[in-house]
C-alpha positions as CSV (number, residue, x, y, z in Angstrom):
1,X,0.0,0.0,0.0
2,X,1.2,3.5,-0.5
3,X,0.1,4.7,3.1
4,X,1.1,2.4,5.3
5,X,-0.6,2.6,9.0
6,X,0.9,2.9,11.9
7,X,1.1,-0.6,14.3
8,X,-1.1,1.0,16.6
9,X,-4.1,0.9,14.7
10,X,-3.3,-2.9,14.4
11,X,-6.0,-4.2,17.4
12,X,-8.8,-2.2,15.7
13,X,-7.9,-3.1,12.1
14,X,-7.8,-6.4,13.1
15,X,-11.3,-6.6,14.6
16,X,-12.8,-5.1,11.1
17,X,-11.1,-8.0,9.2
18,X,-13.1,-10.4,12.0
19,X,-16.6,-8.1,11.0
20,X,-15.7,-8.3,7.3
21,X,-13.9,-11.6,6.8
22,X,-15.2,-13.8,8.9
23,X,-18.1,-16.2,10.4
24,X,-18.8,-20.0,11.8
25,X,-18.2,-21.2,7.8
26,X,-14.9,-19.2,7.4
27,X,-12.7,-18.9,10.5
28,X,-9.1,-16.9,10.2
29,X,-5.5,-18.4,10.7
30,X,-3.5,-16.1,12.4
31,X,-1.7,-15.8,9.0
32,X,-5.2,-15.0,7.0
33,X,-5.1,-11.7,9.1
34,X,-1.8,-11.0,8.9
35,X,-2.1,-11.3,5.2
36,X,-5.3,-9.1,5.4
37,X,-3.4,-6.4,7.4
38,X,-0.5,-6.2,5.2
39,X,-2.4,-6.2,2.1
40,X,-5.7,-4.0,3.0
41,X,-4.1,-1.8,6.4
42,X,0.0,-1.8,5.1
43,X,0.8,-3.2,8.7
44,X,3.5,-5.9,9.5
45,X,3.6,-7.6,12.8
46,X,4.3,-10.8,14.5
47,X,2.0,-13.9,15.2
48,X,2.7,-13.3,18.5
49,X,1.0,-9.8,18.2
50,X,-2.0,-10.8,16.1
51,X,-2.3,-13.3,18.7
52,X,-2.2,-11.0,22.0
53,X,-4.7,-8.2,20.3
54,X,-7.3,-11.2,19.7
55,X,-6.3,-11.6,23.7
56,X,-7.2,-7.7,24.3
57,X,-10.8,-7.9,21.8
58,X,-11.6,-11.0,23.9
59,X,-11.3,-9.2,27.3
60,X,-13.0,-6.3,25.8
61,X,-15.9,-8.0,24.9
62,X,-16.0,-8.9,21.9
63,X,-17.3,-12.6,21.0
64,X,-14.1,-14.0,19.1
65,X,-14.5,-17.7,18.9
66,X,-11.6,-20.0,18.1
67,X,-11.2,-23.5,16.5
68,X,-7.7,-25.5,15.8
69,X,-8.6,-24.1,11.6
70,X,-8.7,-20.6,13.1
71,X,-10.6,-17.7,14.7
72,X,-14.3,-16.1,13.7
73,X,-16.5,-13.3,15.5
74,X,-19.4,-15.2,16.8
75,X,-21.6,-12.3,18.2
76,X,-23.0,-9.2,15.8
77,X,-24.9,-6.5,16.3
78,X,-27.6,-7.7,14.2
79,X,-28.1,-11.6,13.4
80,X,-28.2,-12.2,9.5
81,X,-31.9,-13.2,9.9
82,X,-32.3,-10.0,11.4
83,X,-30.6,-8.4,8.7
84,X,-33.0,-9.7,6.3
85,X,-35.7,-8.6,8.3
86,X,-34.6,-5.4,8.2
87,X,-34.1,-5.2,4.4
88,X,-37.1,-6.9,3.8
89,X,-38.7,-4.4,5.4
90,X,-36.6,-1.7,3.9
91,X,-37.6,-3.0,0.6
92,X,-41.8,-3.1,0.5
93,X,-41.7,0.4,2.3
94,X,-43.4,2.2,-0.2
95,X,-42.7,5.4,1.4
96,X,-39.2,5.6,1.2
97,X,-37.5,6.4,-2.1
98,X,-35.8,3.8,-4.7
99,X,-32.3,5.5,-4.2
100,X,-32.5,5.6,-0.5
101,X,-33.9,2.5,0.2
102,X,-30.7,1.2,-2.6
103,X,-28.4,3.3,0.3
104,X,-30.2,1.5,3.4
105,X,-29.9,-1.8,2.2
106,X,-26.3,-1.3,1.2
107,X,-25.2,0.0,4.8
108,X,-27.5,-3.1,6.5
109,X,-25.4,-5.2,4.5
110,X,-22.1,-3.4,6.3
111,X,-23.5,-4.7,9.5
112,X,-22.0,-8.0,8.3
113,X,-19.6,-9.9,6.3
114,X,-18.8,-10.3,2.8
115,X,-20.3,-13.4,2.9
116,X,-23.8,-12.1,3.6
117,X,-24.0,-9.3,0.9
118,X,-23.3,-12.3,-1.9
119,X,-26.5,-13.4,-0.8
120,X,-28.6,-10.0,-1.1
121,X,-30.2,-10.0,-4.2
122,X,-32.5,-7.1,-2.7
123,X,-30.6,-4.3,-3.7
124,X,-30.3,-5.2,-7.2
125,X,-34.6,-5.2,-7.6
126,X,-35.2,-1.7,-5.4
127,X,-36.4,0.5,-8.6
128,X,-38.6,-2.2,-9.5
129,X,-41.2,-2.4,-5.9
130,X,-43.6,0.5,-6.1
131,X,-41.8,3.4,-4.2
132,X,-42.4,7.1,-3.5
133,X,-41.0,9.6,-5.4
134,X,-41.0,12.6,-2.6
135,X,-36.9,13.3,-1.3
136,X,-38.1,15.3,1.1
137,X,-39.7,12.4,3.7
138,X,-36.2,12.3,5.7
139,X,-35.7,15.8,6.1
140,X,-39.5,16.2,6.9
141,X,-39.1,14.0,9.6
142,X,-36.1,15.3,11.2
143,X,-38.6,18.9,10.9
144,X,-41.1,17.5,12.6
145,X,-38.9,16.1,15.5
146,X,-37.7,19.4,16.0
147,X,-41.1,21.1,16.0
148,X,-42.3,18.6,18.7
149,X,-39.5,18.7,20.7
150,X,-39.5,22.8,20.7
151,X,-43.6,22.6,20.8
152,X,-43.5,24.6,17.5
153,X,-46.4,24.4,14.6
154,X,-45.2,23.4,11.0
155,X,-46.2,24.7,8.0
156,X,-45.9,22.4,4.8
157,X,-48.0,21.6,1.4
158,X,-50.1,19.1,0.6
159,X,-49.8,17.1,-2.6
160,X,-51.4,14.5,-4.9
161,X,-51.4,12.9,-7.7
162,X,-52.7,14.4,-11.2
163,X,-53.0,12.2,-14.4
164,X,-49.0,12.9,-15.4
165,X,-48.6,10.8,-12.6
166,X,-46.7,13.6,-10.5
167,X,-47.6,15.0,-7.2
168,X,-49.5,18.6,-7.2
169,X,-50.1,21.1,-4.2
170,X,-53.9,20.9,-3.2
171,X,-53.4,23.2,-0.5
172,X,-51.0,24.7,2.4
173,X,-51.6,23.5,5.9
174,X,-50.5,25.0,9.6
175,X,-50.5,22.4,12.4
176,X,-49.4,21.1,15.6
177,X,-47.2,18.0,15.6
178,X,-47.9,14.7,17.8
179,X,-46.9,11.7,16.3
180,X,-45.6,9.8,13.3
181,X,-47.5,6.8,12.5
182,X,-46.5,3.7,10.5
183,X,-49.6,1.7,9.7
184,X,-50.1,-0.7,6.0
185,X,-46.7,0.3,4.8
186,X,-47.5,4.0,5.0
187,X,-46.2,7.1,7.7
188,X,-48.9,9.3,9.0
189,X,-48.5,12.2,10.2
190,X,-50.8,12.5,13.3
191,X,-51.4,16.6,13.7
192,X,-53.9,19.1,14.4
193,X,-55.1,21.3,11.7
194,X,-55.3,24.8,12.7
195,X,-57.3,25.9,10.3
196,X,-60.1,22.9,10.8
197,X,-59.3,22.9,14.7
198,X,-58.9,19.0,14.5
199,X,-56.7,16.2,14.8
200,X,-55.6,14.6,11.2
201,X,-53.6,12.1,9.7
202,X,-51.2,13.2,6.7
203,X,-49.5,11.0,4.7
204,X,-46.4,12.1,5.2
205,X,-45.0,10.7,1.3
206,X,-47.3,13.8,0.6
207,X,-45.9,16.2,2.2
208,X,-43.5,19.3,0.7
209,X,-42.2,22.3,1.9
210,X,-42.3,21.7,5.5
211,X,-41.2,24.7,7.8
212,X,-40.4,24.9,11.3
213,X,-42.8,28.1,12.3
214,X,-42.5,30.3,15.4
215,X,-46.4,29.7,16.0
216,X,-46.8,27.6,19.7
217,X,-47.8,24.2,19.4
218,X,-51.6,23.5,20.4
219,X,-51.3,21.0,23.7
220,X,-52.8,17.8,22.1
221,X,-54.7,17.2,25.5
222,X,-56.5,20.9,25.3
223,X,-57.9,18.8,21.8
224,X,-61.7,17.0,22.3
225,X,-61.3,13.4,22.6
226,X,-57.7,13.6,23.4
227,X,-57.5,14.9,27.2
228,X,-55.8,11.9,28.0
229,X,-53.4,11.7,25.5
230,X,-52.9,9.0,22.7
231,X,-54.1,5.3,23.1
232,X,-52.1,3.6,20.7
233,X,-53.7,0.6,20.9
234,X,-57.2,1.9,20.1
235,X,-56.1,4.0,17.5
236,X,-54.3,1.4,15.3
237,X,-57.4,-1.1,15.4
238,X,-60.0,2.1,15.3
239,X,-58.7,3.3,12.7
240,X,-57.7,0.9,9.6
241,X,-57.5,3.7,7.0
242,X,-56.3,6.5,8.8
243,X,-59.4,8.8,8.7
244,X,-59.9,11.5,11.2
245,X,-63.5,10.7,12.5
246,X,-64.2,9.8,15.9
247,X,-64.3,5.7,16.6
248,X,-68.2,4.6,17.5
249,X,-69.6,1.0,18.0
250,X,-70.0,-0.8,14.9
251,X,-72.2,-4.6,15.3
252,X,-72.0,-6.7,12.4
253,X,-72.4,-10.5,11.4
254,X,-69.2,-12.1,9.8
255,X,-68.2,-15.6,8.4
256,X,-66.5,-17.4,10.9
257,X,-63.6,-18.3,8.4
258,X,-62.7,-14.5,8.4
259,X,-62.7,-13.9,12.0
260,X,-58.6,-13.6,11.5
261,X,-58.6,-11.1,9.5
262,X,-61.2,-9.2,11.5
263,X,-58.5,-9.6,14.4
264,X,-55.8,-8.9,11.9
265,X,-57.5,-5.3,11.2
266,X,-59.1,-4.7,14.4
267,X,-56.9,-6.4,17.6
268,X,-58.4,-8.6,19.7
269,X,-60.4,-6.1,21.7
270,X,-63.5,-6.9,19.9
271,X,-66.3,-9.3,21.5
272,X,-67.2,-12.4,19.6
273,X,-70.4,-14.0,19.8
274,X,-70.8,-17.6,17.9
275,X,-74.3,-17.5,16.7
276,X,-74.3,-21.1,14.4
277,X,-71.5,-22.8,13.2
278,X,-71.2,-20.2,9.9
279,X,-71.8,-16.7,11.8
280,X,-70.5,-14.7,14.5
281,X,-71.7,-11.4,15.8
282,X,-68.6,-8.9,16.0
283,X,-68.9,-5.4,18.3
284,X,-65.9,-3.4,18.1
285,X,-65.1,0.4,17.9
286,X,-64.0,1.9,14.5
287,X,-64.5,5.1,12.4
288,X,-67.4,5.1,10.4
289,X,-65.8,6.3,7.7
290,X,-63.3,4.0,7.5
291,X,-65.4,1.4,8.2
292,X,-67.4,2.2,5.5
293,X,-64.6,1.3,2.9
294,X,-63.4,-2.1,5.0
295,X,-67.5,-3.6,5.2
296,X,-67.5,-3.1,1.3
297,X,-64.0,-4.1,1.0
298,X,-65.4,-7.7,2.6
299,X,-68.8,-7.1,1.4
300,X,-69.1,-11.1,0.7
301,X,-68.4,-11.9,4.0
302,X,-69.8,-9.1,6.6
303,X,-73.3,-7.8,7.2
304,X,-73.0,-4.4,8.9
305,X,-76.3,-4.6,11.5
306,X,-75.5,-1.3,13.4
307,X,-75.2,1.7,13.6
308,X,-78.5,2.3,10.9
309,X,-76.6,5.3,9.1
310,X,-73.4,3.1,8.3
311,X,-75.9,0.3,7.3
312,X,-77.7,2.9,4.7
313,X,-74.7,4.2,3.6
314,X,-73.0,0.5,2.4
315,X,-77.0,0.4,1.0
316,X,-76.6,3.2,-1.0
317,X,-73.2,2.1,-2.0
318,X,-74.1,-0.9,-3.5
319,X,-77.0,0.5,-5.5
320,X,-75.0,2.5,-7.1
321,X,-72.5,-0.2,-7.7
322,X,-74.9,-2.0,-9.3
323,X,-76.0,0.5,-11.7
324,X,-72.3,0.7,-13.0
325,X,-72.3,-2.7,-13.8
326,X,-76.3,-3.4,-15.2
C-alpha cells in the first residue's frame, strides 16, 4: 500500500477483518489476518502480536470464537436473519424512495460480512417495488422532531397525484405536531389542523415544503377526545385507514372463516359472539368512515347490522355499484 498505518491501529484493524472476513463457515488463521493487514491496512507484525490483540478484543468483549482451523466473530450486532428482516422491510416500504432505500440496504449489509451481501439480491430489484417519489420524507421528519421537541407548529403543502402521474399542491396547511404513524406500509403524520381545529392524519410521502414556524404548538390534550393523550392501541385497530373521525360501536355478522382477518385489522379487543357454526356477531369500535370502505371491501363476508346510518350508507353504496355494472 502507499500509506502504510501505523502498528497501533493494528488491534482495531484487526477486529474489522473479524466483521468483514469472517463467520462460523470461514474462521481466520492467524496468518489470513496477517495477510489481510499487510495487504488492505499496510501493517506488518508478529503472530505473536496478532495473537495478544485477539487476547485484548476478547477481554473487551467482543465474542471471538476460536477452533484449531482458526478464529471467527461469533456475536453481531444484528443476526443475519435479522438483517434480512430489516431489508425486507426496507424494501416493501413504499414510502421511502428507490435511491434511499438502494443506500439502506447497502449500509445493513455493512452490519455483516462479505459473505452475507453475496447473498442480497435485494438491492439489485429496489427500482422495480412500487416506491415514493417525494426526497423530502427524511428531512420532513427530522422537521417534525424538532417542532415537537420545541412545541413549534409546521407549515408544509399538501400534494397529490394528477393524471402525469406527479404529485400537485392541493393546498398549504398549519398544524401542531404529535406523532408519526407507520400503519399498512404507509407514515402518517398524526397533527392538528389549525385551520379545521382537528386532529388529522397526513400521509407524510405527501408532504413538501415543510417549515419549522415560530407559532406555539396547540397541547394535544387541550384537543376534544384527546385529554388523556394517545391510546395507541385503540387507535391502530379504530382506525384501519387512517381517517380522522371519531371511533363509534360498529355490530355486524361475519363468516367465521374471516374472523382472522377481522383480528388482523381490528386487535383482539373486539367481543365475539358464535351464533351457528357459519356466523358470528362482531362489536368493536372503529370510524365510520373507515369502516365504511373495509365492510365493502369484505362485502361477501360481513353484514354491517349497526349503527343504521353506516348500514344505509353500504346500502346506498351498493346501489350504485350496481348500476355501473347493469
Amino acid at each position: 500500500m502507499d500509506n502504510l498505518e501505523p502498528k497501533k491501529l493494528a488491534l482495531l484493524r484487526i477486529l474489522q477483518i473479524f466483521e468483514k472476513h469472517s463467520d462460523c463457515d470461514h474462521p481466520l488463521t492467524q496468518e489470513d489476518i496477517a495477510e489481510h493487514l499487510e495487504r488492505d491496512y499496510g501493517i506488518v507484525i508478529e503472530r505473536k502480536a496478532i495473537s495478544r490483540n485477539i487476547s485484548l478484543l476478547r477481554e473487551a468483549g467482543i465474542d471471538i470464537e476460536s477452533r484449531r482451523n482458526g478464529s471467527y466473530l461469533e456475536g453481531r450486532r444484528f443476526e443475519d436473519s435479522e438483517l434480512h428482516m430489516l431489508i425486507d422491510g426496507v424494501l416493501c416500504s413504499k414510502y421511502i424512495t428507490a435511491k434511499h432505500s438502494a443506500d439502506l440496504i447497502e449500509r445493513l449489509c455493512g452490519l455483516s460480512n462479505q459473505y452475507f451481501r453475496a447473498h442480497v439480491k435485494n438491492i439489485y430489484t429496489v427500482n422495480e417495488w412500487c416506491k415514493t417519489e417525494n426526497q423530502a420524507l427524511f428531512y420532513n421528519i427530522e422537521i417534525i422532531d424538532d417542532a415537537i421537541e420545541q412545541g413549534k407548529q409546521i407549515a408544509f403543502d399538501y400534494n397529490r397525484y394528477s393524471t402525469d402521474k406527479k404529485l400537485h399542491k392541493s393546498a398549504s396547511h398549519f398544524a401542531s405536531p404529535y406523532q408519526l404513524f407507520l400503519h399498512n406500509q404507509r407514515y402518517y403524520l398524526m397533527a392538528r389542523n389549525e385551520y379545521w381545529k382537528d386532529v388529522v392524519f397526513y400521509r407524510l410521502d405527501r408532504i413538501t415544503g415543510m417549515q419549522l414556524t415560530d407559532r406555539p404548538l396547540t397541547p394535544l390534550r387541550s384537543v376534544k377526545g384527546y385529554e388523556n393523550g394517545i391510546n395507541y392501541k385503540e387507535l391502530a385497530a379504530s382506525l384501519p385507514y387512517m381517517f380522522n373521525d371519531k371511533p363509534r360501536t360498529v355490530e355486524m355478522l361475519a363468516e367465521r372463516h374471516i374472523i382472522d382477518q377481522v383480528i388482523d385489522w381490528f386487535g383482539t379487543d373486539i367481543r365475539l359472539q358464535p351464533l351457528d357454526d357459519d356466523k358470528v356477531k362482531v362489536s368493536l369500535k372503529a370510524s365510520m368512515l373507515a369502516m365504511e370502505h373495509w365492510a365493502m371491501q369484505y362485502i361477501n363476508y360481513v353484514e354491517i347490522t349497526a349503527p343504521t346510518e353506516l348500514r344505509e350508507k353500504i346500502k346506498e353504496n351498493l346501489e350504485k355499484a350496481q348500476k355501473k355494472y347493469t
